[in-house]
Every structure is written in structure tokens, then in C-alpha cells.
PAFIGU-936583 format. One record per residue (C-alpha): residue number from 1; residue in one letter; x, y, z. Coordinates in nm, 2 decimals, m for minus. Last residue first. Layout:
<sites>
site k: NUM | r: A | u: X | v: Y | w: Z
...
</sites>
This chain:
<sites>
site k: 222 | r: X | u: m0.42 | v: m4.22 | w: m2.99
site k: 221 | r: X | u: m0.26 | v: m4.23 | w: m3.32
site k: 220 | r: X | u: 0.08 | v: m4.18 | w: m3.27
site k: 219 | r: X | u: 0.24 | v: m3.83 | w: m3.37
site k: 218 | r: X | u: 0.44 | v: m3.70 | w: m3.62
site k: 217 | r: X | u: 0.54 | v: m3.34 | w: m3.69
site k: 216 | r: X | u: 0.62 | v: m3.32 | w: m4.03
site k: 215 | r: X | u: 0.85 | v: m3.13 | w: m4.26
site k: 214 | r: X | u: 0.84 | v: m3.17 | w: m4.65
site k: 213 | r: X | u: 1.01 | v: m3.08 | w: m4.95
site k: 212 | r: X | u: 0.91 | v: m3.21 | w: m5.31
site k: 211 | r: X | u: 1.18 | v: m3.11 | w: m5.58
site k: 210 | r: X | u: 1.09 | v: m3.18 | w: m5.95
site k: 209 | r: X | u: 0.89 | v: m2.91 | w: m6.06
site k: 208 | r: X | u: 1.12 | v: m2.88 | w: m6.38
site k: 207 | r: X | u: 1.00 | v: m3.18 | w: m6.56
site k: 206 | r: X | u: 0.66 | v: m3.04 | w: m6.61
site k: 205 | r: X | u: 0.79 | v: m2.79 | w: m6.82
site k: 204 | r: X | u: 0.58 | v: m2.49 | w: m6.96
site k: 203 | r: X | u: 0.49 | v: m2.46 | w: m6.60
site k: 202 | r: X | u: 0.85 | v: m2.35 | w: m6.58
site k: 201 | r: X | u: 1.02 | v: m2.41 | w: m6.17
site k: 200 | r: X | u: 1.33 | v: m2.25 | w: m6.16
site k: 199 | r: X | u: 1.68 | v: m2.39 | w: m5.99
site k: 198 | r: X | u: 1.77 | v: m2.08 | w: m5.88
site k: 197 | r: X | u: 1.45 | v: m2.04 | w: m5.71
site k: 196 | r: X | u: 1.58 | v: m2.36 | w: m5.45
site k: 195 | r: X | u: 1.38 | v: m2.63 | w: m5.49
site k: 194 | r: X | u: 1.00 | v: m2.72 | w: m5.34
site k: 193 | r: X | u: 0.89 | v: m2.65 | w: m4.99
site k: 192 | r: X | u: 0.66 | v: m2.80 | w: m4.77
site k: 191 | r: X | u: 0.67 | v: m2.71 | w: m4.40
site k: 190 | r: X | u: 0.50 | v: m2.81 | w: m4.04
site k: 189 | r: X | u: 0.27 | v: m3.04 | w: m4.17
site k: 188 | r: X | u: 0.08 | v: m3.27 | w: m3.89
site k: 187 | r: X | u: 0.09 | v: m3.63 | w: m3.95
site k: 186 | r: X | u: m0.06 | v: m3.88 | w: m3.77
site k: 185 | r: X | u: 0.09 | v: m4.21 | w: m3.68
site k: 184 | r: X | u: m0.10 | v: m4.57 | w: m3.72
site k: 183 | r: X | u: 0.21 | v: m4.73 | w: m3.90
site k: 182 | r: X | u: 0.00 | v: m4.78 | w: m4.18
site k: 181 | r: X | u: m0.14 | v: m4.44 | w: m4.19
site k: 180 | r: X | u: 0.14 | v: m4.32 | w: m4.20
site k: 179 | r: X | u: 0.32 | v: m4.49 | w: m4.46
site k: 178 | r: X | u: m0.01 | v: m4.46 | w: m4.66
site k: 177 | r: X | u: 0.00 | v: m4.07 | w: m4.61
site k: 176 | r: X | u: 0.39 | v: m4.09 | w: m4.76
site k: 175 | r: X | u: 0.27 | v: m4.23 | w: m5.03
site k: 174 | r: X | u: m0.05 | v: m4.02 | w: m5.15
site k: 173 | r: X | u: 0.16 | v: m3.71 | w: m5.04
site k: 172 | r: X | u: 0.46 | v: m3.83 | w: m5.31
site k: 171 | r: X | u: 0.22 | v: m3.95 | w: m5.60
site k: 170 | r: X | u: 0.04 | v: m3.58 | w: m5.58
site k: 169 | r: X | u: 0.36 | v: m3.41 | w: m5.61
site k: 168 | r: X | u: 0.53 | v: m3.61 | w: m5.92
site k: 167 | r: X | u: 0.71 | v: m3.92 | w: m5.80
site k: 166 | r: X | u: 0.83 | v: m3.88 | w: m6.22
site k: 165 | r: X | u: 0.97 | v: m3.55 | w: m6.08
site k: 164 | r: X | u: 1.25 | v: m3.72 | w: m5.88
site k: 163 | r: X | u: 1.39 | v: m3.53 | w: m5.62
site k: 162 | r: X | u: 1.20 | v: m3.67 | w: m5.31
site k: 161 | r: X | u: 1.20 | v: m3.53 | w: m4.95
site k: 160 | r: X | u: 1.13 | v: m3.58 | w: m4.58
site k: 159 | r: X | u: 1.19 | v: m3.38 | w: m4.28
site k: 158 | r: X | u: 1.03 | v: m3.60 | w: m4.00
site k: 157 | r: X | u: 0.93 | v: m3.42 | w: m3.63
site k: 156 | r: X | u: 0.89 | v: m3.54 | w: m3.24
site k: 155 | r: X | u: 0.53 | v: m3.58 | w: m3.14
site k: 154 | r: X | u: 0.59 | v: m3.95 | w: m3.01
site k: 153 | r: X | u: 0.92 | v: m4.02 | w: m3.10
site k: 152 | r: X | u: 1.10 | v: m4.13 | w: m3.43
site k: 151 | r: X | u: 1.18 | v: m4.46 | w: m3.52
site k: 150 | r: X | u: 0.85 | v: m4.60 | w: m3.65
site k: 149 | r: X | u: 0.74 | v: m4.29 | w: m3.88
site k: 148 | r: X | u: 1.18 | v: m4.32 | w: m4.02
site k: 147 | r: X | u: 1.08 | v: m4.70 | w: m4.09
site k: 146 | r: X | u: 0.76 | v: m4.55 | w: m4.30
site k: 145 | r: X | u: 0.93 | v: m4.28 | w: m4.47
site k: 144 | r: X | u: 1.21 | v: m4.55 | w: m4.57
site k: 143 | r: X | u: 0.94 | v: m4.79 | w: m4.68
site k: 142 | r: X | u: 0.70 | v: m4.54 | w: m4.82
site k: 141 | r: X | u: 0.96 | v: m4.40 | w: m5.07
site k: 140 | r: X | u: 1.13 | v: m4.71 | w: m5.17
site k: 139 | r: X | u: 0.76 | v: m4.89 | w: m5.24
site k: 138 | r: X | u: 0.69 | v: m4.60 | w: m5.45
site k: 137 | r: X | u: 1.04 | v: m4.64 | w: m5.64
site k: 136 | r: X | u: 0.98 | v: m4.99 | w: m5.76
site k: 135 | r: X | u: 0.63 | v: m4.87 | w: m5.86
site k: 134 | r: X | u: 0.76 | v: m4.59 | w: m6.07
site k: 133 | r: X | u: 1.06 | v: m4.74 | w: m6.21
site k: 132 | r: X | u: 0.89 | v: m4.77 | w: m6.59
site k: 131 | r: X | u: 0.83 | v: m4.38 | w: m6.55
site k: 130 | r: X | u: 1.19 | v: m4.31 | w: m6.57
site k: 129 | r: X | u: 1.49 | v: m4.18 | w: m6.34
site k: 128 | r: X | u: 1.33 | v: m4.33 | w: m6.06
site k: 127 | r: X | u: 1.43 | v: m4.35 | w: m5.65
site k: 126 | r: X | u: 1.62 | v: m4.03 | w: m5.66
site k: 125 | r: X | u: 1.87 | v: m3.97 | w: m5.39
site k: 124 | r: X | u: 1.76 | v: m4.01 | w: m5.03
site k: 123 | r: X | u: 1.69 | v: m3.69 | w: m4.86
site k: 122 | r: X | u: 1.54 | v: m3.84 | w: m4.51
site k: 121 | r: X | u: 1.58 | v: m3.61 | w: m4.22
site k: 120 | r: X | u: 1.46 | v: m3.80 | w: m3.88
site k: 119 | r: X | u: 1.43 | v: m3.57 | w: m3.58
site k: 118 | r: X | u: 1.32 | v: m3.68 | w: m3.19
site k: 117 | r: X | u: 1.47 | v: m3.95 | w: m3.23
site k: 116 | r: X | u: 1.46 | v: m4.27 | w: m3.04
site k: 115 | r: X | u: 1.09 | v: m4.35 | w: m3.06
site k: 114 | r: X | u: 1.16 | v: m4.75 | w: m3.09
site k: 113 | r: X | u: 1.53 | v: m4.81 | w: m2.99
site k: 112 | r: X | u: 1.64 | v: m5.18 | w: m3.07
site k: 111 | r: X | u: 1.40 | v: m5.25 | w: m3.33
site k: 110 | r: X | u: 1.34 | v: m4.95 | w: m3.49
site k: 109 | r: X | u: 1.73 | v: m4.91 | w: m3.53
site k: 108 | r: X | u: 1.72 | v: m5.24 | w: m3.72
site k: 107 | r: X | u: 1.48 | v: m5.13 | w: m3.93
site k: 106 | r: X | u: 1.65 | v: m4.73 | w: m4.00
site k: 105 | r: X | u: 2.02 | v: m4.91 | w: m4.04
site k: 104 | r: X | u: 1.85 | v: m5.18 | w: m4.33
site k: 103 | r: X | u: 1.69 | v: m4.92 | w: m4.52
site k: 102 | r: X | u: 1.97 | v: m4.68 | w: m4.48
site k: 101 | r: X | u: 2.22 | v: m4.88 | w: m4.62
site k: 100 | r: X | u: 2.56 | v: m4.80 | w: m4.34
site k: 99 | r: X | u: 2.84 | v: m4.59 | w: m4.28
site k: 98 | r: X | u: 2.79 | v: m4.35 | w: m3.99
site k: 97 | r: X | u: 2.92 | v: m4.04 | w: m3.91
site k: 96 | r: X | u: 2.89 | v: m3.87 | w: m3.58
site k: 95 | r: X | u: 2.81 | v: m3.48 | w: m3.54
site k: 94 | r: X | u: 2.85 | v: m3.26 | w: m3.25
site k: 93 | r: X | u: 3.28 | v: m3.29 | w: m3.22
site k: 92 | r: X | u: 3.33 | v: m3.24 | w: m3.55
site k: 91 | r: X | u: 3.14 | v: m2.89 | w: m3.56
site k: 90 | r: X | u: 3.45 | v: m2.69 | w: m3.60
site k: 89 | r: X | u: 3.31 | v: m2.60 | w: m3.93
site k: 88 | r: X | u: 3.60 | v: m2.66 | w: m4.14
site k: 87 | r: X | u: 3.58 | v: m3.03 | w: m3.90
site k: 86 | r: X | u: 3.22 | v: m3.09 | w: m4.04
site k: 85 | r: X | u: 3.33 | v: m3.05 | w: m4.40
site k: 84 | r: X | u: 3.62 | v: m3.31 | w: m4.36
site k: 83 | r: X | u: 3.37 | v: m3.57 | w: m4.16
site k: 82 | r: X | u: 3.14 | v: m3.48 | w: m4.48
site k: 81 | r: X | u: 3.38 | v: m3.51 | w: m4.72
site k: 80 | r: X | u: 3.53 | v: m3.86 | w: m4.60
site k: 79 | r: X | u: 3.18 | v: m3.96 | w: m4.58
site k: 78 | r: X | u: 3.08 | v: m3.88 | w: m4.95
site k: 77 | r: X | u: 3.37 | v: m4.13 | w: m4.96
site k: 76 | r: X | u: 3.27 | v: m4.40 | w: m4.72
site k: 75 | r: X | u: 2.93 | v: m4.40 | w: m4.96
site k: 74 | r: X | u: 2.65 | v: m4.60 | w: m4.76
site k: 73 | r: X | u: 2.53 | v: m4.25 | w: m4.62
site k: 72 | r: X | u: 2.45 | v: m4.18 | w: m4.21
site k: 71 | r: X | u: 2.46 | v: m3.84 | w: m4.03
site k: 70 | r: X | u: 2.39 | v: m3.88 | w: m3.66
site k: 69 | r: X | u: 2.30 | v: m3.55 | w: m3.51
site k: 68 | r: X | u: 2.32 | v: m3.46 | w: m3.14
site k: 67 | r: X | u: 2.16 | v: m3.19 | w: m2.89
site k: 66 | r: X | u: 2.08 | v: m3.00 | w: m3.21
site k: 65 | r: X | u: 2.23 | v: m2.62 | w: m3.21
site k: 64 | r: X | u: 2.16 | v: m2.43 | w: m3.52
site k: 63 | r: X | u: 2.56 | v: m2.55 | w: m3.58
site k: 62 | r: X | u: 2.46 | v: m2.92 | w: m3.57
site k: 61 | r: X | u: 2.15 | v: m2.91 | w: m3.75
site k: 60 | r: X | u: 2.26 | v: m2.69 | w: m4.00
site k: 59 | r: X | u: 2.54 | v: m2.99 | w: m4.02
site k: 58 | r: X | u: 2.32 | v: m3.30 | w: m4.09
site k: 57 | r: X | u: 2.15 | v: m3.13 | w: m4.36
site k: 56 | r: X | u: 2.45 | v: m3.06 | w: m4.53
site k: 55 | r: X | u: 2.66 | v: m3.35 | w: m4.47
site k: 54 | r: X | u: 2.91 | v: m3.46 | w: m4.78
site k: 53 | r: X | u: 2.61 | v: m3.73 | w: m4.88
site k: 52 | r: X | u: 2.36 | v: m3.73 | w: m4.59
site k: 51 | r: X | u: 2.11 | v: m4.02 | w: m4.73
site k: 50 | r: X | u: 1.97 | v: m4.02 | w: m4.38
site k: 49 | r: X | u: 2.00 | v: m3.75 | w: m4.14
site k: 48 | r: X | u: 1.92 | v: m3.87 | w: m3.74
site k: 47 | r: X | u: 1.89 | v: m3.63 | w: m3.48
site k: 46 | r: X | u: 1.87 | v: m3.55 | w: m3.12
site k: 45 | r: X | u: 1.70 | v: m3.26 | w: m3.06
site k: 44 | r: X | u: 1.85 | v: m2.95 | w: m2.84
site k: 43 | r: X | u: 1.81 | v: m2.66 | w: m3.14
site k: 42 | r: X | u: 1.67 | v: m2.87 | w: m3.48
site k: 41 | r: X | u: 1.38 | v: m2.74 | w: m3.59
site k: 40 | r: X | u: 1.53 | v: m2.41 | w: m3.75
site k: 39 | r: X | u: 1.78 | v: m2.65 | w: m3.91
site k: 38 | r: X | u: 1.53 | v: m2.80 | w: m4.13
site k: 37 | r: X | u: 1.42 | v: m2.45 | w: m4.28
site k: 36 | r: X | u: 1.76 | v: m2.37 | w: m4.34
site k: 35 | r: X | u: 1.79 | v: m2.69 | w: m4.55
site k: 34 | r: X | u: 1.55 | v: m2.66 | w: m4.72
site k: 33 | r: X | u: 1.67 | v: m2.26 | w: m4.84
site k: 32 | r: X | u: 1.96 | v: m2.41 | w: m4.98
site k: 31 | r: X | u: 1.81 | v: m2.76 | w: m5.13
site k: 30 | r: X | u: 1.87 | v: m2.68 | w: m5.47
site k: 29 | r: X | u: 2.23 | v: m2.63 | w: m5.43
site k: 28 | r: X | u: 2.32 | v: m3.01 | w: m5.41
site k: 27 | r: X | u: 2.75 | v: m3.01 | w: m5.36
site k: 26 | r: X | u: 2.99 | v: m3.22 | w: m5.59
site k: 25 | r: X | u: 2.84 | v: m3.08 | w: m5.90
site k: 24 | r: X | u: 2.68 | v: m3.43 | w: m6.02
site k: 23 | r: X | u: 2.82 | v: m3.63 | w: m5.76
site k: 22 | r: X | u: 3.18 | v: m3.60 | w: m5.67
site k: 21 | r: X | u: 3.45 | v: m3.62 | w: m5.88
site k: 20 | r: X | u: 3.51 | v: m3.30 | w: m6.09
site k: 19 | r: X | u: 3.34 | v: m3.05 | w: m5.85
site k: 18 | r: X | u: 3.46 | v: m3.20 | w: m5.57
site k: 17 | r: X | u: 3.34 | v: m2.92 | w: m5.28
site k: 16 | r: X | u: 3.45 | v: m2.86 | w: m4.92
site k: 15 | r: X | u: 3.20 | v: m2.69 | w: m4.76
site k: 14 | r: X | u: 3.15 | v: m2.37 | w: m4.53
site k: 13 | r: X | u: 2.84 | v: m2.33 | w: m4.37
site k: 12 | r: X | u: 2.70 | v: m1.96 | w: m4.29
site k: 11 | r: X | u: 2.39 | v: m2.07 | w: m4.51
site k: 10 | r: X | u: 2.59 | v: m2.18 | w: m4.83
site k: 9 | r: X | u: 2.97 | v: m2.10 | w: m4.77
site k: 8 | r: X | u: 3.16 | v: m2.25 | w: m5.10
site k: 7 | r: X | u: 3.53 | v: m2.41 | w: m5.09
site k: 6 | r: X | u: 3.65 | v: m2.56 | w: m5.43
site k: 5 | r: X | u: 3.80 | v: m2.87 | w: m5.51
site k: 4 | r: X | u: 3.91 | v: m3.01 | w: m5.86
site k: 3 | r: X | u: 4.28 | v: m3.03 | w: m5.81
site k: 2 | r: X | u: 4.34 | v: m2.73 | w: m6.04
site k: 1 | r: X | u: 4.10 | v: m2.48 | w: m5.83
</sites>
């Protein structure tokens, strides 16, 4: 396409894609089969998807049938895409869009409506790029993962990620267990998935296993 834009169907969804302006590739294709998995939660929940970008996650949901989905980025232009993306869909009408920072949006949210969800999907972008980050970008990870334990209902469900393979495996389940178990929730795992087998994993190179997926049920502890 000469204007930069191409339109690609990725599990029955059509998107809108910048392949010249948007970021990286315009569209995440590692997360195909993640998403799919998400959506297969979703049917008459009421959700909230975080770090939506152009508004994958947050569309499965819609067209597996969620109840409601708020999809929230701070980029008014990966909005524009995904308001655009939802509409080639005919799902504009079962998915608002929100600009906002999701750190501030998911406390304030706690505040007012505590247990409001009954699905958070959190696939913020990558916290660190290089080992010197790492602490900076383990406080990110439990913060967010512990706002989204606060927010969402008593035995309702959190899909969570992180695409950075310097919060190798172990790192991730270590954080997101404190964010539990700080927010006296348990956690019962309903999924974990890594990328996409187009993008392969090499055990000749760590770098490569760098998508962590997972899908929780969370419940308070009693």
C-alpha cells in the first residue's frame, strides 16, 4: 500500500495497520494465539485492557462476546487506530476508548470502584531494554499488576504479560506473587503462554524467550 497502511485479519479480526508509522510493525504479531486465549474468558464480563495500543486484546473480547470492554492507552494516536479498527469490525458500539497513564487510571479507579472488573488485561510495553533498568522495571511490573489485583472482583480473572526478556521468567512469577501476596489475593493460573511460534524461541539464545503470558483467576484471601 503506497500510504503506508495495510489491512490484515488475525483471529477473524480485521486491522488497520501503519506499517511505516506506527510502532515497530504497526501491529504485535507475537501475541496471536494470546490473544485468542484471552478472548475465550471474556463472553458477558466487563472488561478493562490496559496498554491497548490499536486494540487487539480489547477487541477479541468484544467480538467473543464481553458484556463491555474499556480499552485504555496514553497514545491518542494508537487510539485513533484502535477506534478505526473497532468500527471495520462493527464492534464500535461494545468497546469504549479511553486516553489516560495507566498507572494513575488503574489507582484512581481502585478508589472509586474497588472489585469493578471482572477482567483486567495488562500488556504494557517493555519496562527495560537493559539490565541496568531492572529494578526500575520490577517496581513497574508489580505496581500495575498490583493496582489491576485491587480493581478486579472477587474471583474474577487478570491476563497479564511482559515482553522484555531481561524480566526473564523466574523474575516475572517472583513479582507478580509479591503483588499478590501484598494485596492479600490468591492466584489461581488459568494460562501461561509465551510468543507466537513464528516468533521462535532458540535455547541457543536466551534473548529469544522473551514473551511471558499469563491468565489468572484472582481471589481474596479469606
Amino acid at each position: 500500500d503506497l500510504d503506508g497502511h495495510v489491512t490484515i485479519r488475525e483471529n477473524g479480526i480485521l486491522y488497520d495497520v501503519d506499517y511505516i508509522h506506527g510502532q515497530k510493525t504497526g501491529f504485535f504479531l507475537d501475541q496471536k494465539y494470546n490473544r485468542r486465549a484471552a478472548a475465550q474468558l471474556a463472553q458477558g464480563k466487563h472488561v478493562l485492557d490496559c496498554f491497548t495500543h490499536t486494540g487487539a486484546f480489547g477487541l477479541n473480547c468484544a467480538a467473543a462476546g464481553a458484556a463491555s470492554v474499556l480499552s485504555v492507552d496514553v497514545s491518542e494516536d494508537a487510539l485513533t487506530t484502535a477506534r478505526h479498527n473497532a468500527a471495520l469490525n462493527g464492534l464500535q458500539d461494545r468497546v469504549e476508548y479511553l486516553c489516560a497513564d495507566v498507572f494513575d487510571l488503574l489507582t484512581k479507579l481502585a478508589e472509586q470502584k474497588r472489585g469493578a472488573y471482572d477482567y483486567i488485561i495488562l500488556d504494557p510495553p517493555a519496562f527495560t531494554k537493559s539490565r541496568n533498568s531492572i529494578k526500575n522495571a520490577i517496581k513497574g511490573y508489580r505496581e500495575i499488576n498490583l493496582r489491576g489485583m485491587k480493581l478486579v472482583k472477587d474471583g474474577g480473572y487478570l491476563c497479564t504479560c511482559s515482553c522484555s526478556h531481561f524480566m526473564d521468567y523466574e523474575l516475572f512469577t517472583k513479582t507478580i506473587n509479591q503483588a499478590a501476596h501484598n494485596v492479600h489475593k490468591r492466584l489461581r493460573q488459568v494460562e501461561y503462554r509465551t510468543q507466537a511460534p513464528d516468533h521462535p524461541i532458540l535455547w541457543a539464545a536466551d534473548e529469544s524467550y522473551y514473551l511471558k503470558f499469563y491468565i489468572f483467576q484472582v481471589v481474596d484471601e479469606k
